[in-house]
N, CA, C and O atoms as a GROMACS GRO file, in nm:
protein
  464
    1UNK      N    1   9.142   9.316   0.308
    1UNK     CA    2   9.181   9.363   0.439
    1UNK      C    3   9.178   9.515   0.438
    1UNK      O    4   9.203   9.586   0.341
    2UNK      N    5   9.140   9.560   0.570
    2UNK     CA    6   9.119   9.711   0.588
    2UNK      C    7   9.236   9.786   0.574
    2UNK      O    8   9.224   9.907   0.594
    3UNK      N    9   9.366   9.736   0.540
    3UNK     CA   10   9.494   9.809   0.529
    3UNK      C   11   9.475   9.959   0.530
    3UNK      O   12   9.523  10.018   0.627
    4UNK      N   13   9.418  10.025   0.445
    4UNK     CA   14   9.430  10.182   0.476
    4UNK      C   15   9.354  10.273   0.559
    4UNK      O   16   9.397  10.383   0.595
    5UNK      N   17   9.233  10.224   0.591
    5UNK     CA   18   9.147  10.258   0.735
    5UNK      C   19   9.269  10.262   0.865
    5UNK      O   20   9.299  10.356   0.938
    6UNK      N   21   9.315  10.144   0.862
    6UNK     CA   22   9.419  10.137   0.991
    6UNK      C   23   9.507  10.219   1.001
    6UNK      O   24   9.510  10.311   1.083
    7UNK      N   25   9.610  10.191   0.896
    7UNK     CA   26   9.713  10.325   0.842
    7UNK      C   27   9.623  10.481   0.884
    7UNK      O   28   9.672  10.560   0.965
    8UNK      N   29   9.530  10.499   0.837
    8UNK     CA   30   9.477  10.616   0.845
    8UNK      C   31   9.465  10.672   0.976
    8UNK      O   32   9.521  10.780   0.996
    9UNK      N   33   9.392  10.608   1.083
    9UNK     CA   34   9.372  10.604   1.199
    9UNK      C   35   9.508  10.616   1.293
    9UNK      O   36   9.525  10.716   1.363
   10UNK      N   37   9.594  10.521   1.290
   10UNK     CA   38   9.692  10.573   1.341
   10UNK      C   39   9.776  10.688   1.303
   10UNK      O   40   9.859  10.730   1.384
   11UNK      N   41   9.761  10.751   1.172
   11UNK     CA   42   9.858  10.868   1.174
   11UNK      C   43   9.731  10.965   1.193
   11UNK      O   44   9.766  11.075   1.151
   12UNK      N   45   9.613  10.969   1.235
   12UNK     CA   46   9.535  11.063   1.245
   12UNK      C   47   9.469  11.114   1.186
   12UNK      O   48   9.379  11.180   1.238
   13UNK      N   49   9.481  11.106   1.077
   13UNK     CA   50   9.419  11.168   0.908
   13UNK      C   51   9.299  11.099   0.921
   13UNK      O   52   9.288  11.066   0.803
   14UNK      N   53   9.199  11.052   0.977
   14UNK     CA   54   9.073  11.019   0.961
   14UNK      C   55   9.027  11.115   1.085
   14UNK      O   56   9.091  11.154   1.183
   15UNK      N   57   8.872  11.141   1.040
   15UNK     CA   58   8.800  11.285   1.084
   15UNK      C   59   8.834  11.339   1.223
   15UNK      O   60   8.897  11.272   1.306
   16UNK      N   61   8.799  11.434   1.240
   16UNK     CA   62   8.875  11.436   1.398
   16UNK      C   63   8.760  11.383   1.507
   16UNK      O   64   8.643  11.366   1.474
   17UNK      N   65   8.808  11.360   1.637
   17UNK     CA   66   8.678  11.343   1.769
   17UNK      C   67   8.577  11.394   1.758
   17UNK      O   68   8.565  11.517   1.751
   18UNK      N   69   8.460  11.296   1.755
   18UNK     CA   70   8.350  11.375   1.765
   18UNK      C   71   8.266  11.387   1.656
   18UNK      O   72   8.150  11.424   1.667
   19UNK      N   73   8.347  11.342   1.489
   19UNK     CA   74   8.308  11.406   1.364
   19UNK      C   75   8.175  11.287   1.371
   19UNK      O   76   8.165  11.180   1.431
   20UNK      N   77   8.108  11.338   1.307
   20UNK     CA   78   7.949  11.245   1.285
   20UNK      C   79   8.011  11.133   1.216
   20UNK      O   80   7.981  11.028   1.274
   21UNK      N   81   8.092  11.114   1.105
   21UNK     CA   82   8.068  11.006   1.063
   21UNK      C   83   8.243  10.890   1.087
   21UNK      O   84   8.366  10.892   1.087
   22UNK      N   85   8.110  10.796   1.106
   22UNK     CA   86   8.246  10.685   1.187
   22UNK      C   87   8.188  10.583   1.113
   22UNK      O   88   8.072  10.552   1.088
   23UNK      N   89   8.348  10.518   1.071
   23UNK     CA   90   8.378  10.354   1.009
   23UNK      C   91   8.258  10.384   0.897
   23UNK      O   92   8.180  10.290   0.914
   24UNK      N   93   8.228  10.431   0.837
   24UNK     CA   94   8.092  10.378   0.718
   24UNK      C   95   7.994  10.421   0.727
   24UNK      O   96   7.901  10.390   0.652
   25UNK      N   97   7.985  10.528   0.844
   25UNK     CA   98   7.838  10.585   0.794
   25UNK      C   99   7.861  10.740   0.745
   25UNK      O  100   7.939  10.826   0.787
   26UNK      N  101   7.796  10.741   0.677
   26UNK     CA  102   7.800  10.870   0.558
   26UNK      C  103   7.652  10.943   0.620
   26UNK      O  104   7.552  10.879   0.652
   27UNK      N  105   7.668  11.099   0.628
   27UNK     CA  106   7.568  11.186   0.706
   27UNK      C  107   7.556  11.268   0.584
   27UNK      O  108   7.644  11.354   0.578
   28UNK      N  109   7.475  11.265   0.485
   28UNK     CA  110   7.430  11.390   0.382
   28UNK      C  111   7.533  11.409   0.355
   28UNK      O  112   7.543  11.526   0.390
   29UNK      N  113   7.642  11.378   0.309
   29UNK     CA  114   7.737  11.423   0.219
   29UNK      C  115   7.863  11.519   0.335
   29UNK      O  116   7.961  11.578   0.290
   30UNK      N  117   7.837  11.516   0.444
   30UNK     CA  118   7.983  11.506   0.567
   30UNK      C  119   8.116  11.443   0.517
   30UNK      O  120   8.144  11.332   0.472
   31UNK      N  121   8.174  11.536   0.538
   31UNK     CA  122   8.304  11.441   0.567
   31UNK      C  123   8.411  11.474   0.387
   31UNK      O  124   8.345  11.542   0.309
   32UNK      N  125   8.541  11.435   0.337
   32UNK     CA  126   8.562  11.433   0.235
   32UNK      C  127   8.503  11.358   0.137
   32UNK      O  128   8.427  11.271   0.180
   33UNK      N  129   8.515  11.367   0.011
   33UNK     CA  130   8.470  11.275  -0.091
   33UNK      C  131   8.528  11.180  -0.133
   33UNK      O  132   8.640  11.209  -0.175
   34UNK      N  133   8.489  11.026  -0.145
   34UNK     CA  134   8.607  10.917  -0.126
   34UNK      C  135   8.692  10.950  -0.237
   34UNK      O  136   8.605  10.927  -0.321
   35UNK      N  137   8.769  10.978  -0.291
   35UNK     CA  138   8.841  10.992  -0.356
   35UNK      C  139   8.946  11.130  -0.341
   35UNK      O  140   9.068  11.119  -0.355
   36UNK      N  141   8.898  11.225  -0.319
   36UNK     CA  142   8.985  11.354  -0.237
   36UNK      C  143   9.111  11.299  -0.154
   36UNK      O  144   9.107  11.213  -0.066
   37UNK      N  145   9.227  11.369  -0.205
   37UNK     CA  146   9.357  11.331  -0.167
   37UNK      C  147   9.359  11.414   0.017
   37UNK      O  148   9.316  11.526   0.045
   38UNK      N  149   9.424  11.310   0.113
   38UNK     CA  150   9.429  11.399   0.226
   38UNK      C  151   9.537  11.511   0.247
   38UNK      O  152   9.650  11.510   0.200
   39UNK      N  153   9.483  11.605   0.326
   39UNK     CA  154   9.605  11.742   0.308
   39UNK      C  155   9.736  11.678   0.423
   39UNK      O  156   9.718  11.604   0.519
   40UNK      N  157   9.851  11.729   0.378
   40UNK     CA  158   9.933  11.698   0.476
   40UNK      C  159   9.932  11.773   0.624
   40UNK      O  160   9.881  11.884   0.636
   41UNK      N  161   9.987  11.711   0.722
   41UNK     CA  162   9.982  11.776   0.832
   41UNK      C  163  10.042  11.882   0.845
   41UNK      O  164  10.155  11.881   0.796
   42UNK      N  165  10.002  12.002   0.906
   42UNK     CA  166  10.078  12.084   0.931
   42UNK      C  167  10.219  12.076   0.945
   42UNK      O  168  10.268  11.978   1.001
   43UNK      N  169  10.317  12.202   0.882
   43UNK     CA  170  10.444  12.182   0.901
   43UNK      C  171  10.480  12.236   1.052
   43UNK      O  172  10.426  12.343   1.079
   44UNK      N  173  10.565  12.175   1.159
   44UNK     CA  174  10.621  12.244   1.246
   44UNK      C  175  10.753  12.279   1.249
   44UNK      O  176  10.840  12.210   1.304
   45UNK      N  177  10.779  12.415   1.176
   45UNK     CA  178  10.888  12.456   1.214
   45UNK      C  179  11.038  12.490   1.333
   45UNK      O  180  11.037  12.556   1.437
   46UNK      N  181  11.141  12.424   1.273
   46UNK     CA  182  11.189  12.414   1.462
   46UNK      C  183  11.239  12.633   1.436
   46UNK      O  184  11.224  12.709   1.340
   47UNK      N  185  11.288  12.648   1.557
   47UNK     CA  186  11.316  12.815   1.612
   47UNK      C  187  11.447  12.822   1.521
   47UNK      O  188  11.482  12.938   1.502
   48UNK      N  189  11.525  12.730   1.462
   48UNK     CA  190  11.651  12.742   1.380
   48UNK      C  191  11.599  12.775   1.221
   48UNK      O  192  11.672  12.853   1.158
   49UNK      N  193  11.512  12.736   1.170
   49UNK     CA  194  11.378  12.734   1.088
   49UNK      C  195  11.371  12.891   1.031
   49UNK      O  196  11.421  12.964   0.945
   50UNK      N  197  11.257  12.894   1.157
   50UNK     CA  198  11.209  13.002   1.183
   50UNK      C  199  11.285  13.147   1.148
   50UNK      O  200  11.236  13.225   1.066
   51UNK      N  201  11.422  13.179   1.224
   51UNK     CA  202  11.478  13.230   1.241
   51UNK      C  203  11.544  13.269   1.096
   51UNK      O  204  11.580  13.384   1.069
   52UNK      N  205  11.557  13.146   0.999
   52UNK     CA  206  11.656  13.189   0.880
   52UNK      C  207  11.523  13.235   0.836
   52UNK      O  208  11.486  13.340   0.888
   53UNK      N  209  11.471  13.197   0.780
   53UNK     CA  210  11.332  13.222   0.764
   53UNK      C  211  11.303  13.370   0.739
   53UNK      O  212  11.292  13.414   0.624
   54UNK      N  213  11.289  13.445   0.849
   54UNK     CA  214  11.249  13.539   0.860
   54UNK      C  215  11.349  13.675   0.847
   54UNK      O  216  11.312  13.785   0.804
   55UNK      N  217  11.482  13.640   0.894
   55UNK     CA  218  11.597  13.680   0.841
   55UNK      C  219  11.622  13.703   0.700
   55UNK      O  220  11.667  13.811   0.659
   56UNK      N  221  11.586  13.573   0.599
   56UNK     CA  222  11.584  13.590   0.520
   56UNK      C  223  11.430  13.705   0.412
   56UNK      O  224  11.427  13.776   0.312
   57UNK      N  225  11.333  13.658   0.513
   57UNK     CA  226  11.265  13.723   0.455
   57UNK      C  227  11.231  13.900   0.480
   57UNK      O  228  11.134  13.965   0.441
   58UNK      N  229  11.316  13.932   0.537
   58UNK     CA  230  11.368  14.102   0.572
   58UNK      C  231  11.447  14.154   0.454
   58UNK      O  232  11.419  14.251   0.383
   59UNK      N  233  11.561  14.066   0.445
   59UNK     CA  234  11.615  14.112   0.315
   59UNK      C  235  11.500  14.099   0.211
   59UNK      O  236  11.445  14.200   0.164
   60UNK      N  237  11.472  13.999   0.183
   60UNK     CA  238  11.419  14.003  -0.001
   60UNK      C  239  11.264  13.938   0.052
   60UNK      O  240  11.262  13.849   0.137
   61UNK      N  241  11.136  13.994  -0.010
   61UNK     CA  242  10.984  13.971   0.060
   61UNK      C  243  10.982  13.867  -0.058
   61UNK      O  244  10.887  13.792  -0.035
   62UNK      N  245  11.050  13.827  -0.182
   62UNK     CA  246  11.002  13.768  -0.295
   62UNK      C  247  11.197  13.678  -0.350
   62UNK      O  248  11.313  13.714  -0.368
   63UNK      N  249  11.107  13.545  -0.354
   63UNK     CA  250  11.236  13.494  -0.377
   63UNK      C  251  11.238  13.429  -0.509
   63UNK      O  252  11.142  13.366  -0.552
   64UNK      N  253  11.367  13.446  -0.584
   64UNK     CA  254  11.399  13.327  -0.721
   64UNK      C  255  11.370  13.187  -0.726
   64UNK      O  256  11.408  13.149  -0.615
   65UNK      N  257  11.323  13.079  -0.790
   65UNK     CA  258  11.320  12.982  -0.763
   65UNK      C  259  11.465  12.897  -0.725
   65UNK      O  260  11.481  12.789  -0.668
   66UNK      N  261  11.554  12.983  -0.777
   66UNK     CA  262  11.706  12.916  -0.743
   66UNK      C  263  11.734  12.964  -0.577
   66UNK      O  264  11.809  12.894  -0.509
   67UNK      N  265  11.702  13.026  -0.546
   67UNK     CA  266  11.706  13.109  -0.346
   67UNK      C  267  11.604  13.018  -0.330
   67UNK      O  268  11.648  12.922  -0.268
   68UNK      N  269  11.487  13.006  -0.360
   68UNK     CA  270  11.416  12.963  -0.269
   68UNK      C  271  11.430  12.830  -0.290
   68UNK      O  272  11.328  12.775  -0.246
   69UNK      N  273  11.538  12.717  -0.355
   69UNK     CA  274  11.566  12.567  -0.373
   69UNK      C  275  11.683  12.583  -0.280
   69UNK      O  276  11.714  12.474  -0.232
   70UNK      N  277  11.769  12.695  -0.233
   70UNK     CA  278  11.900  12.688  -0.184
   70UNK      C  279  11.831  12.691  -0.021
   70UNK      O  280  11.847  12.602   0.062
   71UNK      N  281  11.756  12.811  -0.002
   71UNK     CA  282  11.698  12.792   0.176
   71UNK      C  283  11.602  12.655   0.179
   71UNK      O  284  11.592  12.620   0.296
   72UNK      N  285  11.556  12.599   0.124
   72UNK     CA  286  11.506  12.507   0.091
   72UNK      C  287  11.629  12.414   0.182
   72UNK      O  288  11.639  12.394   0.303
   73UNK      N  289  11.727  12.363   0.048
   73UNK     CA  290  11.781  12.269   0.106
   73UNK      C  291  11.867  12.289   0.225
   73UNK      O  292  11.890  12.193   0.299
   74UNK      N  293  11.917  12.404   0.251
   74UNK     CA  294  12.003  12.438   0.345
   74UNK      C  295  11.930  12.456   0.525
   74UNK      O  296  11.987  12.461   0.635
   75UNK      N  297  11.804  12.460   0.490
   75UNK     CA  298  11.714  12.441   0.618
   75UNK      C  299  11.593  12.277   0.630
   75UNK      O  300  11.492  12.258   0.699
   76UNK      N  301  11.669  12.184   0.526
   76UNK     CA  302  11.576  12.079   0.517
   76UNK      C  303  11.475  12.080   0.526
   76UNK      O  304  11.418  12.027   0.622
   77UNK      N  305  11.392  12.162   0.397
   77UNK     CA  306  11.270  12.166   0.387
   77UNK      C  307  11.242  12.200   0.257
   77UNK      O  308  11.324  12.262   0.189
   78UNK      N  309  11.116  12.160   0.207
   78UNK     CA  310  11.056  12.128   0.056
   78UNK      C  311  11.075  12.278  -0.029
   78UNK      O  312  11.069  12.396   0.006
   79UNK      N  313  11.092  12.235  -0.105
   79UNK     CA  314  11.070  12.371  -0.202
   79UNK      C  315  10.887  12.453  -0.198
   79UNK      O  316  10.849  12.568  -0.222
   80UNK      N  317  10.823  12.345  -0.163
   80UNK     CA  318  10.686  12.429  -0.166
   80UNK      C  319  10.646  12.454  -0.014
   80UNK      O  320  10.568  12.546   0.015
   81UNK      N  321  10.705  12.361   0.094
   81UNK     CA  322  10.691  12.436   0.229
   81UNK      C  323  10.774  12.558   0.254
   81UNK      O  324  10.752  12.599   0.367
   82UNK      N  325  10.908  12.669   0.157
   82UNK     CA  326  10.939  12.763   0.173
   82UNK      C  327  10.868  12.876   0.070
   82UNK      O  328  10.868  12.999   0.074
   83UNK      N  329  10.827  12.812   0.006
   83UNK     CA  330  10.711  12.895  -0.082
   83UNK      C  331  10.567  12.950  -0.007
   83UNK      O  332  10.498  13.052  -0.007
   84UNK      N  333  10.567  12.867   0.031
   84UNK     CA  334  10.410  12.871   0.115
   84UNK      C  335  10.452  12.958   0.265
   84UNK      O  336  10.379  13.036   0.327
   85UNK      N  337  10.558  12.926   0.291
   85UNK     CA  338  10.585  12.990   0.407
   85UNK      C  339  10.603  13.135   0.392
   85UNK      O  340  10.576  13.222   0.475
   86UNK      N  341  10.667  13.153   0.243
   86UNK     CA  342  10.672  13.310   0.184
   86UNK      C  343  10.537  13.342   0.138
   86UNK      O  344  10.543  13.462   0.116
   87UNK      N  345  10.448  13.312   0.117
   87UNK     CA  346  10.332  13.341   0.098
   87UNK      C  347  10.234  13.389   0.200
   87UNK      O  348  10.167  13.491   0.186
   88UNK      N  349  10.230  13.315   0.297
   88UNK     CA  350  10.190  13.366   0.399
   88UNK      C  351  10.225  13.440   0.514
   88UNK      O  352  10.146  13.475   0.602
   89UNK      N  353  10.378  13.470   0.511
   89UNK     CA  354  10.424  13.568   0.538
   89UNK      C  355  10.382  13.687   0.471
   89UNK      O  356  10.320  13.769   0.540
   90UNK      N  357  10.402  13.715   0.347
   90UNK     CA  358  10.365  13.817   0.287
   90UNK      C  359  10.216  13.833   0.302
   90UNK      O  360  10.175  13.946   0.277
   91UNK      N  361  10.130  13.745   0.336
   91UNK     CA  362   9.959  13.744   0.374
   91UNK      C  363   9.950  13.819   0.496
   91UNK      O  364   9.856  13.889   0.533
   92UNK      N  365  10.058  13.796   0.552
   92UNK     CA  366  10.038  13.833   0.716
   92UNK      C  367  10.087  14.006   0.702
   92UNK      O  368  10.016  14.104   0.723
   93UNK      N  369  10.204  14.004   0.668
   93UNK     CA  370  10.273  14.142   0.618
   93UNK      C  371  10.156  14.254   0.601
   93UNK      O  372  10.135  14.364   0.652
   94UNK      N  373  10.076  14.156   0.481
   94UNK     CA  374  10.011  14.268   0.440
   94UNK      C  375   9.863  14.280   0.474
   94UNK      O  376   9.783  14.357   0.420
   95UNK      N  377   9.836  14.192   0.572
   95UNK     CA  378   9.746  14.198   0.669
   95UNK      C  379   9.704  14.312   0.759
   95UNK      O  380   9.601  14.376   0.780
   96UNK      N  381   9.849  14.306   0.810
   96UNK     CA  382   9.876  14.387   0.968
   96UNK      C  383   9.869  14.551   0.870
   96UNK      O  384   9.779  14.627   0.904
   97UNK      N  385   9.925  14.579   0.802
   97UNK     CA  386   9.927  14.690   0.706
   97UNK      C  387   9.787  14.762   0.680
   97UNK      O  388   9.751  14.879   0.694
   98UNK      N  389   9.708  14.620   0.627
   98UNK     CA  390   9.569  14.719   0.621
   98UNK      C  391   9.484  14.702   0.723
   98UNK      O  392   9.370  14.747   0.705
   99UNK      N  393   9.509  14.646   0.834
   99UNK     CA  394   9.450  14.670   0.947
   99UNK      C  395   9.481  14.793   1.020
   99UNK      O  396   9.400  14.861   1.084
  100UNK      N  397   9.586  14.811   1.006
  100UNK     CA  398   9.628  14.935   1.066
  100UNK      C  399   9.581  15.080   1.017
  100UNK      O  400   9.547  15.176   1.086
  101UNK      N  401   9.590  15.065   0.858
  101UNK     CA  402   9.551  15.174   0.760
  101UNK      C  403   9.385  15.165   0.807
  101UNK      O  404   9.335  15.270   0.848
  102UNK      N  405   9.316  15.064   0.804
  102UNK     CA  406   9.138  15.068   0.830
  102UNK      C  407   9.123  15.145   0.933
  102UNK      O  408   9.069  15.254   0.915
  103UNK      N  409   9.162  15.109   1.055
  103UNK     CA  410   9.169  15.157   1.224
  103UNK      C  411   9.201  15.296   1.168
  103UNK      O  412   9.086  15.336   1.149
  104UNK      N  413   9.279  15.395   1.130
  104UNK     CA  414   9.314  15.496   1.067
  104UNK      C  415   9.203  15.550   1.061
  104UNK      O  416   9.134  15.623   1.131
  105UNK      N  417   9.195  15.470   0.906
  105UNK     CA  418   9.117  15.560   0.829
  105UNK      C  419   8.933  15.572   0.916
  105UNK      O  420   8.854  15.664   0.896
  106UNK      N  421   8.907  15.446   1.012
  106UNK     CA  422   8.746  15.419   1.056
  106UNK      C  423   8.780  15.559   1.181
  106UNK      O  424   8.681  15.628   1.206
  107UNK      N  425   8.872  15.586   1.231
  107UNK     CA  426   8.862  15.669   1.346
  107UNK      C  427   8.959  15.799   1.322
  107UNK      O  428   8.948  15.890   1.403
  108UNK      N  429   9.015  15.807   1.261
  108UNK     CA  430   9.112  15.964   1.243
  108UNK      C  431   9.025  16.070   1.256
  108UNK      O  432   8.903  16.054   1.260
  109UNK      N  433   9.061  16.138   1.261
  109UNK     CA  434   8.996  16.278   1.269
  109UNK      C  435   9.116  16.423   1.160
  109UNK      O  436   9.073  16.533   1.128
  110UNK      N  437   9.216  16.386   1.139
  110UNK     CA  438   9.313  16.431   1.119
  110UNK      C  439   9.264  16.474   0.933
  110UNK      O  440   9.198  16.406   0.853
  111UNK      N  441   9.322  16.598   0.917
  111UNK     CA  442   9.262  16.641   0.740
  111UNK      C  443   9.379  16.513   0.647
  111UNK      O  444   9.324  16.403   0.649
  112UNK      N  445   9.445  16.512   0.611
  112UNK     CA  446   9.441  16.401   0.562
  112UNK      C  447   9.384  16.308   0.518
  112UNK      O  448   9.379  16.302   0.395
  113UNK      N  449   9.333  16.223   0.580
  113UNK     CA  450   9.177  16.150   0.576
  113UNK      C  451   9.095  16.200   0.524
  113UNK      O  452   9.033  16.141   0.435
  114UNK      N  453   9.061  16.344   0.567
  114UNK     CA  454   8.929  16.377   0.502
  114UNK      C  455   8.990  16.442   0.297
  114UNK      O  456   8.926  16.495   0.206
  115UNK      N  457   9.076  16.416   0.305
  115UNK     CA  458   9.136  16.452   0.154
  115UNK      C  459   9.111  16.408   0.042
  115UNK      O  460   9.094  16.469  -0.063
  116UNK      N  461   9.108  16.224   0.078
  116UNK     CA  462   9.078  16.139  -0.008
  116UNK      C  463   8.925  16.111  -0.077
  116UNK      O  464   8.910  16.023  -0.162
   0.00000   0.00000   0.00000
């Protein structure tokens, strides 16, 4: 019996609308490899979340594994969804940082710039 096709389909985890390959047909190597574990769904954070979250991450950009098991449990959420969430915070952090420094440095006119 198709037991995990079905399962699959209803929680969504099979390809999205539209993807070329449906029920069994395989397109040149499309699609995952049967055996590849599926990624979990995105986390949605609720605004109570969010909020410690980011609070917390003002004070300290880098957390202990003992802080980051305590916001963990104290906001019901995994030890590696507050890891990852500090990770890409700090991705973003330091994103906006050198975007800003590029824009700078591609258009300044100011001696400074020309120093380096």
């Amino acid at each position: 019996m198709g037991g995990d096709k079905v399962g699959e389909e209803e929680n969504g985890i099979k390809g999205s609308p539209g993807s070329p390959a449906e029920d069994g047909e395989e397109e040149g190597g499309t699609g995952p490899p049967p055996n590849k574990k599926q990624r979990k769904a995105r986390t949605a954070f609720s605004d109570n979340q969010l909020q410690t979250l980011e609070k917390s991450f003002e004070r300290q950009k880098y957390l202990s594994v003992q802080d980051r098991m305590e916001l963990a449990a104290k906001l019901n959420l995994t030890d590696t969804q507050v890891k990852t969430w500090y990770q890409n915070r700090r991705a973003h952090d330091s994103g906006a940082k050198l975007a800003v420094f590029w824009y700078h440095e591609k258009r300044c006119v100011c001696m400074s710039c020309y120093q380096n």
